[in-house]
PATIKE-645308 format. One record per residue (C-alpha): residue number from 1; chain; x, y, z. Coordinates in nm, 3 decimals, padded with zeros to 5 digits, m for minus. Example, Ala and Ser with C-alpha at 12.3 -4.5 7.8 and 13.67 -1.06 7.14 Angstrom:
num = 1 | cadena = A | x = 01.230 | y = m00.450 | z = 00.780
num = 2 | cadena = A | x = 01.367 | y = m00.106 | z = 00.714
END
This chain:
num = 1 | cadena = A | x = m00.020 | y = 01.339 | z = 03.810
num = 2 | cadena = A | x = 00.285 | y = 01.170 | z = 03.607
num = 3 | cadena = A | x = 00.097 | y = 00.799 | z = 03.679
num = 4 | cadena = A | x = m00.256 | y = 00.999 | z = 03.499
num = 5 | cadena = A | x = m00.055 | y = 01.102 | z = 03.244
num = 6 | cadena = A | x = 00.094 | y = 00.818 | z = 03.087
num = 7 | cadena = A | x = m00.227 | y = 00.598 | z = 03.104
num = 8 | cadena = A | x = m00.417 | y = 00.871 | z = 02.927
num = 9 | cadena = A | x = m00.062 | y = 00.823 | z = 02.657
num = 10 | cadena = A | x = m00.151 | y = 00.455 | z = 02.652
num = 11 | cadena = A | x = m00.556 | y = 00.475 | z = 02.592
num = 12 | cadena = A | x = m00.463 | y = 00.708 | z = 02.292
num = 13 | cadena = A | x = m00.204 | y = 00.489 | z = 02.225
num = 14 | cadena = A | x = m00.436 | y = 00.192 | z = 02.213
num = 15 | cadena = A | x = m00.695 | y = 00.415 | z = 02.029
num = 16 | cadena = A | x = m00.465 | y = 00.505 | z = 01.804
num = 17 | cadena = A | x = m00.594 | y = 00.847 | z = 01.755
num = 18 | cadena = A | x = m00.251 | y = 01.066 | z = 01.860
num = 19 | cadena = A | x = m00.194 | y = 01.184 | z = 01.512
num = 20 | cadena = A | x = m00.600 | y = 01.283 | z = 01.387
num = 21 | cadena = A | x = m00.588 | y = 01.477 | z = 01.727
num = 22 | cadena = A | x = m00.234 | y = 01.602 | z = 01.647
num = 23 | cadena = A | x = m00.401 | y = 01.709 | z = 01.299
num = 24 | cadena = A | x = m00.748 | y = 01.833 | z = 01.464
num = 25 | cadena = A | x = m00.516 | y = 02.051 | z = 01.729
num = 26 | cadena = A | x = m00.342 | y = 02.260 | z = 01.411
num = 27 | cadena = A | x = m00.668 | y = 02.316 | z = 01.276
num = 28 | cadena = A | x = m00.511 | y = 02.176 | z = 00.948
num = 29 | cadena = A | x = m00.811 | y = 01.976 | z = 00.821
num = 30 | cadena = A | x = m00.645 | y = 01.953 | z = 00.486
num = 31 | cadena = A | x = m00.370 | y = 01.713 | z = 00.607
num = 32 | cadena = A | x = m00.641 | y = 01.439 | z = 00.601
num = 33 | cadena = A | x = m00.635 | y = 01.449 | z = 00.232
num = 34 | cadena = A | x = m00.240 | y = 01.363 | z = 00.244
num = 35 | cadena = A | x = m00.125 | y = 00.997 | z = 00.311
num = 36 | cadena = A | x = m00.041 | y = 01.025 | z = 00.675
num = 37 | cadena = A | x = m00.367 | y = 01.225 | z = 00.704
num = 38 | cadena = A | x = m00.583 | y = 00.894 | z = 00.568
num = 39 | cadena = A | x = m00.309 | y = 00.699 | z = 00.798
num = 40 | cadena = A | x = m00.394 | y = 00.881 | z = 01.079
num = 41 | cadena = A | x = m00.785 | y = 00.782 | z = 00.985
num = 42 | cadena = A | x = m00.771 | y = 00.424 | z = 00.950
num = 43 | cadena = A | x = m00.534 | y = 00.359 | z = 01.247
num = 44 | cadena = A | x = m00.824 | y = 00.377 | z = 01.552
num = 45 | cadena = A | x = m01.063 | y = 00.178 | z = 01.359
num = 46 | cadena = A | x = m00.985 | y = m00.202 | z = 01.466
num = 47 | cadena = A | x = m00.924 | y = m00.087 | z = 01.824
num = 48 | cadena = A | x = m01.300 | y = 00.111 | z = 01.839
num = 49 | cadena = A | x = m01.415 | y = m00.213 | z = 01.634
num = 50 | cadena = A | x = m01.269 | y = m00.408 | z = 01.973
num = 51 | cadena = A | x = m01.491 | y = m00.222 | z = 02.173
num = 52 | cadena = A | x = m01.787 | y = m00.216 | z = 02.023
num = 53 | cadena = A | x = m01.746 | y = m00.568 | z = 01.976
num = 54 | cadena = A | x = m01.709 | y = m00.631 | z = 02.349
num = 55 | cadena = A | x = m01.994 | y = m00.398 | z = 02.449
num = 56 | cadena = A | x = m02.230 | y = m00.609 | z = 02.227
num = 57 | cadena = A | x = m02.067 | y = m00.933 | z = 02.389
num = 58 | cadena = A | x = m02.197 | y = m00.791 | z = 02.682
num = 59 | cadena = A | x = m02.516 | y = m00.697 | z = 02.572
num = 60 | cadena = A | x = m02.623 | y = m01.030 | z = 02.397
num = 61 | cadena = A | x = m02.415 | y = m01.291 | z = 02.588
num = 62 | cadena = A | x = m02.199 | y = m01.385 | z = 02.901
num = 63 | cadena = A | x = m01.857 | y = m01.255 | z = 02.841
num = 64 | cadena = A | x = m01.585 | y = m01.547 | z = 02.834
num = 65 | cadena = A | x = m01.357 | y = m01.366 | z = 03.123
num = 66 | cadena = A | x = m01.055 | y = m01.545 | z = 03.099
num = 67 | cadena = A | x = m01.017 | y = m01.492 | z = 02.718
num = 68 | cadena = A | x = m01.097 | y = m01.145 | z = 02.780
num = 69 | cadena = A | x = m00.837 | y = m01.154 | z = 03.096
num = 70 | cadena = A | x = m00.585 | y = m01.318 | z = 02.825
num = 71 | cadena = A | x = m00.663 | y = m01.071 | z = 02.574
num = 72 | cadena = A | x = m00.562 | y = m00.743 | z = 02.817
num = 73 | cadena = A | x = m00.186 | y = m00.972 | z = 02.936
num = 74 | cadena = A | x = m00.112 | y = m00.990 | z = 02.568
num = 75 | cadena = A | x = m00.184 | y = m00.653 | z = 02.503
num = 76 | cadena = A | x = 00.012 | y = m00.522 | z = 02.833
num = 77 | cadena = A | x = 00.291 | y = m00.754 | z = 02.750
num = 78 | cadena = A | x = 00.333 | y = m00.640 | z = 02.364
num = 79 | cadena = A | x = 00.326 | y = m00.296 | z = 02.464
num = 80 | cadena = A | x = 00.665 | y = m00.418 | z = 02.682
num = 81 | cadena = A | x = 00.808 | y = m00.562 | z = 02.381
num = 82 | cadena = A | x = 00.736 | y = m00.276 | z = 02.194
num = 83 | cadena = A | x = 00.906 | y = m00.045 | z = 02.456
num = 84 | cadena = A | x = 01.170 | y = m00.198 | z = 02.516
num = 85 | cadena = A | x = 01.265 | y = m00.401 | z = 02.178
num = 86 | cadena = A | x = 01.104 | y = m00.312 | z = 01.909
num = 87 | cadena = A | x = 01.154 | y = 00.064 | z = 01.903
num = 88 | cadena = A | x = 01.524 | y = m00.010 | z = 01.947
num = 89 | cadena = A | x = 01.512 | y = m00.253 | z = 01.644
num = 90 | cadena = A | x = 01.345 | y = 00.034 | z = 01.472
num = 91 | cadena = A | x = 01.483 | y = 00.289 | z = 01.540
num = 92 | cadena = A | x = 01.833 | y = 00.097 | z = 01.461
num = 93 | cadena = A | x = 01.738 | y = m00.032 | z = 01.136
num = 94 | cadena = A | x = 01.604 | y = 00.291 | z = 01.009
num = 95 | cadena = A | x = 01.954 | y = 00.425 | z = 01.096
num = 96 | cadena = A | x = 02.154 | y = 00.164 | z = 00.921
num = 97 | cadena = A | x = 01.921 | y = 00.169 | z = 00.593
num = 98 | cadena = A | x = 01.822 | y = 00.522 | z = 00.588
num = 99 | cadena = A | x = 02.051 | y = 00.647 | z = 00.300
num = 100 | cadena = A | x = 01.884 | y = 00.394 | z = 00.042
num = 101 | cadena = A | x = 01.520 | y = 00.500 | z = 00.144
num = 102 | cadena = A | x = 01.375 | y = 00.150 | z = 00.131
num = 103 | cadena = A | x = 01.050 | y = 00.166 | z = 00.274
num = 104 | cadena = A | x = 00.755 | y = m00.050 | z = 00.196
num = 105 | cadena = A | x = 00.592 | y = 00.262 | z = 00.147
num = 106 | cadena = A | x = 00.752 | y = 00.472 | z = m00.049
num = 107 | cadena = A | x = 00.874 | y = 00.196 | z = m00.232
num = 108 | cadena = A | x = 00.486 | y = 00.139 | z = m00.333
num = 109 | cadena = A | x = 00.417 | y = 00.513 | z = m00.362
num = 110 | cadena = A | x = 00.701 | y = 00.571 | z = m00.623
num = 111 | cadena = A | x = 00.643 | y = 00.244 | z = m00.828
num = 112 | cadena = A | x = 00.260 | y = 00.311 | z = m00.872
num = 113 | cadena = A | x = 00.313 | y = 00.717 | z = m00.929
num = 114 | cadena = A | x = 00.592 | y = 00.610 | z = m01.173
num = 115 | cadena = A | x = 00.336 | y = 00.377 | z = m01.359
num = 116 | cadena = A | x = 00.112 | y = 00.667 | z = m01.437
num = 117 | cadena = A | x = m00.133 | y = 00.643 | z = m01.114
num = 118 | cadena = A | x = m00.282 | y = 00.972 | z = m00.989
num = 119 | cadena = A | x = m00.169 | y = 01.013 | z = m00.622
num = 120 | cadena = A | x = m00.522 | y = 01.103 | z = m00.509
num = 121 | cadena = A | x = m00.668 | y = 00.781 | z = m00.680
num = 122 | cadena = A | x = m00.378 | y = 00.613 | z = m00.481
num = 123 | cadena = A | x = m00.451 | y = 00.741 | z = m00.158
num = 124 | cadena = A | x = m00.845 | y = 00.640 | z = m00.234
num = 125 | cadena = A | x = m00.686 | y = 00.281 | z = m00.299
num = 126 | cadena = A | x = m00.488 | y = 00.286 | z = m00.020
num = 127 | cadena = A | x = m00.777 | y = 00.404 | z = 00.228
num = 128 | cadena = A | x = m01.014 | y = 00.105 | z = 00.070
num = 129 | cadena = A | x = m00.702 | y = m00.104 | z = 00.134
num = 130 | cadena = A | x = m00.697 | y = m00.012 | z = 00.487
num = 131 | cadena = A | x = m01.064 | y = 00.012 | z = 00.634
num = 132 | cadena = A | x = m01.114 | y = m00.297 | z = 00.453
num = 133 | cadena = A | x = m00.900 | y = m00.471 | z = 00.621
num = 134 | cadena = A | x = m01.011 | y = m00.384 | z = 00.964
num = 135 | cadena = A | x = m01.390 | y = m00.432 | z = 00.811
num = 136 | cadena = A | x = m01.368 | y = m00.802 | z = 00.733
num = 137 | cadena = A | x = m01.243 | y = m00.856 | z = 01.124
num = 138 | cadena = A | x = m01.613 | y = m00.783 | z = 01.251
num = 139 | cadena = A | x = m01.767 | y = m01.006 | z = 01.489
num = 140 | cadena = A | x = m02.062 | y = m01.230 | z = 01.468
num = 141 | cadena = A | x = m02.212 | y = m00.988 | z = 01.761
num = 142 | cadena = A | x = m02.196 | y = m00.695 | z = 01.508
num = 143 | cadena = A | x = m02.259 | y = m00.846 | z = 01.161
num = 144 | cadena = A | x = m02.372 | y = m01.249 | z = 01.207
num = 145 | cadena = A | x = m02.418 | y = m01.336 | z = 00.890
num = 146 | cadena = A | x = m02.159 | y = m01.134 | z = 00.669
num = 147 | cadena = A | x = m02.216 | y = m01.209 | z = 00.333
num = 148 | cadena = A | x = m02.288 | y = m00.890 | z = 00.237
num = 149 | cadena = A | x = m02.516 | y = m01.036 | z = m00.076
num = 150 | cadena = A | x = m02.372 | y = m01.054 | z = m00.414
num = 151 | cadena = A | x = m02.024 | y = m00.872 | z = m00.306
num = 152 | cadena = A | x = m01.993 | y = m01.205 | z = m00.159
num = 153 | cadena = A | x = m01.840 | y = m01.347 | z = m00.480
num = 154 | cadena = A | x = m01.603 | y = m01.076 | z = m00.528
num = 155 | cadena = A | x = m01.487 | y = m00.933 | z = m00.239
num = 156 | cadena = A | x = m01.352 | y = m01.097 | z = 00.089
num = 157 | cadena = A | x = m01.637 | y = m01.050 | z = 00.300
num = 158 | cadena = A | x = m01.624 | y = m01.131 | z = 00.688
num = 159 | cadena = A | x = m01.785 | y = m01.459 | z = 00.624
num = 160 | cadena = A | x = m01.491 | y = m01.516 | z = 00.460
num = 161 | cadena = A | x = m01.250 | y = m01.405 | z = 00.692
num = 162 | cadena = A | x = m01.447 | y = m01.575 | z = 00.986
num = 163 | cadena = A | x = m01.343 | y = m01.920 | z = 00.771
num = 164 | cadena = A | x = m01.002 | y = m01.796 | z = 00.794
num = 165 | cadena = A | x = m00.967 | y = m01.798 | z = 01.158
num = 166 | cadena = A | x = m01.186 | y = m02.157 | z = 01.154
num = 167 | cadena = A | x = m01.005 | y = m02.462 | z = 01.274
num = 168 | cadena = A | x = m01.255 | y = m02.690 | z = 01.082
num = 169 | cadena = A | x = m01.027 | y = m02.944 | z = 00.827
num = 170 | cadena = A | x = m01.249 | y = m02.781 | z = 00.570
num = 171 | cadena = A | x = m01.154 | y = m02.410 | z = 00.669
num = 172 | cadena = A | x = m00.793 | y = m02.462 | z = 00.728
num = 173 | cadena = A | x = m00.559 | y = m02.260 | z = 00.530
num = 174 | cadena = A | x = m00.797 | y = m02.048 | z = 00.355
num = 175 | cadena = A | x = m00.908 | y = m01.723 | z = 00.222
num = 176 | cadena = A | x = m00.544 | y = m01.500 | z = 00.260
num = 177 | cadena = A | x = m00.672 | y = m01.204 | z = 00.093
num = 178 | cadena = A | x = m00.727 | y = m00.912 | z = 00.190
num = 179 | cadena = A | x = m00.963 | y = m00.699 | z = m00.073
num = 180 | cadena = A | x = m01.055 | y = m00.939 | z = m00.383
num = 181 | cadena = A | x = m01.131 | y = m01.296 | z = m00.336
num = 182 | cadena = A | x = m00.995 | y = m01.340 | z = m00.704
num = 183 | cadena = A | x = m00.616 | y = m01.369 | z = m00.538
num = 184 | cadena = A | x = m00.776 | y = m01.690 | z = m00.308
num = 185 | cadena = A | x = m00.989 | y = m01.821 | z = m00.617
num = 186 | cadena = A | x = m00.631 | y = m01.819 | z = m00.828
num = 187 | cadena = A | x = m00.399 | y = m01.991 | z = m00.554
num = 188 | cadena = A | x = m00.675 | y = m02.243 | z = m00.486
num = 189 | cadena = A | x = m00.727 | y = m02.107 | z = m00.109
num = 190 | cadena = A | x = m01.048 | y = m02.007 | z = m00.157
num = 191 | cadena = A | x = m01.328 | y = m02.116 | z = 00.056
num = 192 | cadena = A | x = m01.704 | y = m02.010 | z = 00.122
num = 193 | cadena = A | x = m01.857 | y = m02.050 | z = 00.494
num = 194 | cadena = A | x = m02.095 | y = m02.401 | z = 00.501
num = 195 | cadena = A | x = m02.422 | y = m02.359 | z = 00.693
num = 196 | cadena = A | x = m02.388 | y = m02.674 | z = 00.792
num = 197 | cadena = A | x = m02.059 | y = m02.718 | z = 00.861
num = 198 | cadena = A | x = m02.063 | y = m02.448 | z = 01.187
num = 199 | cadena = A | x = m01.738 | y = m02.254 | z = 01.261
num = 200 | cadena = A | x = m01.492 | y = m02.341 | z = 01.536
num = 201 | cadena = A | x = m01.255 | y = m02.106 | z = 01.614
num = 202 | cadena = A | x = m00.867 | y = m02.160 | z = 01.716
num = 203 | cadena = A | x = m00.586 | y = m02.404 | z = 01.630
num = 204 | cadena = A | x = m00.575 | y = m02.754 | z = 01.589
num = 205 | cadena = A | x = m00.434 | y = m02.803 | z = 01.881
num = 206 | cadena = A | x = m00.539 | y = m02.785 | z = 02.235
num = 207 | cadena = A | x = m00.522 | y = m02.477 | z = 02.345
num = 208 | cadena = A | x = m00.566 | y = m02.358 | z = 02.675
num = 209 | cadena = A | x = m00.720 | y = m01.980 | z = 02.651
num = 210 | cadena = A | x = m00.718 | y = m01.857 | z = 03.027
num = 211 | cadena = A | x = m00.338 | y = m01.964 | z = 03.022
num = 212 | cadena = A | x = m00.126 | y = m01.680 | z = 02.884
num = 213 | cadena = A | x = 00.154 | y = m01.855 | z = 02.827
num = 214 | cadena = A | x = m00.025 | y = m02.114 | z = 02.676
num = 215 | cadena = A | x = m00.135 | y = m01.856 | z = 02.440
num = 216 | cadena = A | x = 00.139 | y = m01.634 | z = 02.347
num = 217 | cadena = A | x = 00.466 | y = m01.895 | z = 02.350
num = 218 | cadena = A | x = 00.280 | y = m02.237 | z = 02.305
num = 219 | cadena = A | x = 00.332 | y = m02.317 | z = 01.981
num = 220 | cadena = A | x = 00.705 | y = m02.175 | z = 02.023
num = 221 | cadena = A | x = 00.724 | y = m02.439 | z = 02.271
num = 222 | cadena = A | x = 00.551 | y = m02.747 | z = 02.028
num = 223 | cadena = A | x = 00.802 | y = m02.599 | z = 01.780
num = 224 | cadena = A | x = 01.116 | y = m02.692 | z = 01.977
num = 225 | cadena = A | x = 00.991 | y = m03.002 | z = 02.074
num = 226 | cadena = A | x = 00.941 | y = m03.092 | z = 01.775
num = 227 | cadena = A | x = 01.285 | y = m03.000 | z = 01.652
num = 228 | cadena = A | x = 01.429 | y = m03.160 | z = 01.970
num = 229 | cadena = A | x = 01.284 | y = m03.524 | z = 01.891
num = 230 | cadena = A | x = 01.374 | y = m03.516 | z = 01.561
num = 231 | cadena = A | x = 01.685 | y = m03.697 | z = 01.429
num = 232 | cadena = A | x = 01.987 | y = m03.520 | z = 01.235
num = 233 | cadena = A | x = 02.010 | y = m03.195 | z = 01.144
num = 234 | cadena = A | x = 01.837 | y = m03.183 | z = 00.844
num = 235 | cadena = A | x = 01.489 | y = m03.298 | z = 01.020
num = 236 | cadena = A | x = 01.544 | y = m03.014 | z = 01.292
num = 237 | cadena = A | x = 01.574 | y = m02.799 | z = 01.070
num = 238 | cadena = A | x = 01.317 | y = m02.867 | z = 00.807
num = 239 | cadena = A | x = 01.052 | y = m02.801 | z = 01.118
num = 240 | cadena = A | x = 01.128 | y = m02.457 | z = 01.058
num = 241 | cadena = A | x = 01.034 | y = m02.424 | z = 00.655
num = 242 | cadena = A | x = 00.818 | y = m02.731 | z = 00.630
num = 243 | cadena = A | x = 00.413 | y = m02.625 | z = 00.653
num = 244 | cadena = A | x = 00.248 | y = m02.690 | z = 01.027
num = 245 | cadena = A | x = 00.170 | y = m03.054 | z = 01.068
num = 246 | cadena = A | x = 00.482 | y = m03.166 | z = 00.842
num = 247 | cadena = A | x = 00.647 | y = m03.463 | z = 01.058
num = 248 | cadena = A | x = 00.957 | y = m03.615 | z = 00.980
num = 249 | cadena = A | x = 00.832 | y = m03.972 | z = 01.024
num = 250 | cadena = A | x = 00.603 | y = m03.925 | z = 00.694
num = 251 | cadena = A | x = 00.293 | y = m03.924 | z = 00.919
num = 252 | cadena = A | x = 00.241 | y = m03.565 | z = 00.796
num = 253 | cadena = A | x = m00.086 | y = m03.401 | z = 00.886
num = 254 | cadena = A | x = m00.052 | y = m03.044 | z = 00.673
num = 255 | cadena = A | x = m00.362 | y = m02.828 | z = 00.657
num = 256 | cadena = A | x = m00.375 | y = m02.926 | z = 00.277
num = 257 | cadena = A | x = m00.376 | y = m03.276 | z = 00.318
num = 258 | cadena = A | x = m00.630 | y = m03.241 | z = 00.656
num = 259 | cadena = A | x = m00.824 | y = m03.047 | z = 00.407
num = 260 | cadena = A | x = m00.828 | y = m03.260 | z = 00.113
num = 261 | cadena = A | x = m00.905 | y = m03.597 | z = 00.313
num = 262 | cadena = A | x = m01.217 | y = m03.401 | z = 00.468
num = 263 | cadena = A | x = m01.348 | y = m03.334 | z = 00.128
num = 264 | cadena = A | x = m01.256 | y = m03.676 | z = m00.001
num = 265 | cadena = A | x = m01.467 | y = m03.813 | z = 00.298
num = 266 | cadena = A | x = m01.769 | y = m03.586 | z = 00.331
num = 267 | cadena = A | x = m02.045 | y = m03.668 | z = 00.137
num = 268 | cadena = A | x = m02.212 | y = m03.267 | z = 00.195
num = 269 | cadena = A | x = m02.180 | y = m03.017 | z = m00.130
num = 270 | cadena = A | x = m01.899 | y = m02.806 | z = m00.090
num = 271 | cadena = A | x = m01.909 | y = m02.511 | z = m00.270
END
């Protein structure tokens, strides 16, 4: 009964739903007009987006299983770490910083109220914010094109963020945002998908998905042996700050300078 018990805790906890059923149990429907009520809201939508992303995969094509088998390791393994380490970090932080009340939150709360924002215009702003954000990570099985039309200019669309998880030299390092595309446009990361240039997926590297391991400490592992070859102190330790690709032989290969010899080369129109 105990063993039932805890994996129905860990398919709400995966869900994320414990606190709207925690609300829907008082019969309190109000609470989801306070912040932890909106919270509570936008919490179980990237998990159900998961799911109905791998139903569909299902549906319309043969499911890679060892990603998939990857996918449910890193998930069983973070909810270790979380168990184990970072509740205790947590919960010991929040201890030894508690009297100075410096959370992101209510950090952000009291500076915007302060500024003359209306908390229920904040809490609209925050829930945009939120579902947004879990929004632009639809798959190609659920939304293939998606543009979304003339928003595609303004907002971050998940054309956009599909770029951002491109390996393509043209792709790397691009669209950050999260809401406005304006933010990318002003740092110079901004980047529209190519319909000829198809995207490709992952890191530059080789990358072996079936391999946990691989997946979850591999580039911890290129990291140090990067650091390890490198001469003096100074070049060990600039591995840590410098961008990805930065060598300490000058042969650098940055995503900004992969990016700009791509564009230098290609003679396509990139918008």
């Amino acid at each position: 009964m105990e063993t039932l018990l805890n994996l129905y805790n860990e398919i709400i906890g995966f869900l994320g739903i414990s606190q709207a059923l925690d609300i829907l149990e008082t019969g309190n429907y109000g609470a989801f007009r306070t912040y932890d009520g909106i919270v509570a809201l936008i919490y179980p939508i990237i998990p159900l987006l998961l799911i109905l992303e791998f139903i569909l995969g299902l549906i319309y094509k043969k499911p890679h299983a060892k990603v998939y088998k990857v996918n449910f390791l890193i998930y069983l393994f973070n909810r270790i770490i979380g168990r184990f380490l970072a509740i205790a970090m947590v919960t010991y932080i929040i201890g030894l910083l508690q009297p100075h009340a410096p959370y992101a939150d209510i950090i952000r709360t009291t500076v915007c109220i302060a500024l003359g924002v209306h908390p229920e215009l904040l809490f609209i702003i925050m829930f945009i914010d939120g579902t947004w954000g879990a929004f632009i990570h639809i798959g190609e099985n659920i939304l293939k094109d998606g543009r979304l039309g003339f928003m595609n200019r303004i907002i971050l669309t998940p054309s956009h963020h599909r770029v951002h998880h491109a390996k393509n030299p043209l792709y790397m390092d691009t669209n950050f945002c999260n809401l406005l595309a304006i933010w990318d446009r002003v740092f110079g990361t901004y980047q529209t998908e190519q319909h000829q240039i198809p995207i490709e997926y992952g890191i530059t590297r080789d990358l072996d998905s079936g391999n946990f391991l691989d997946v979850y400490f591999g580039e911890i592992v290129a990291l140090a042996k990067d650091m390890k070859a490198a001469p003096g102190f100074i070049n060990k330790l600039k591995y840590l700050f410098m961008p990805p690709g930065w060598h300490h032989t000058g042969n650098n290969k940055t995503a900004k300078i992969v990016r700009e010899e791509f564009i230098k080369s290609t003679t396509q129109p990139i918008n």
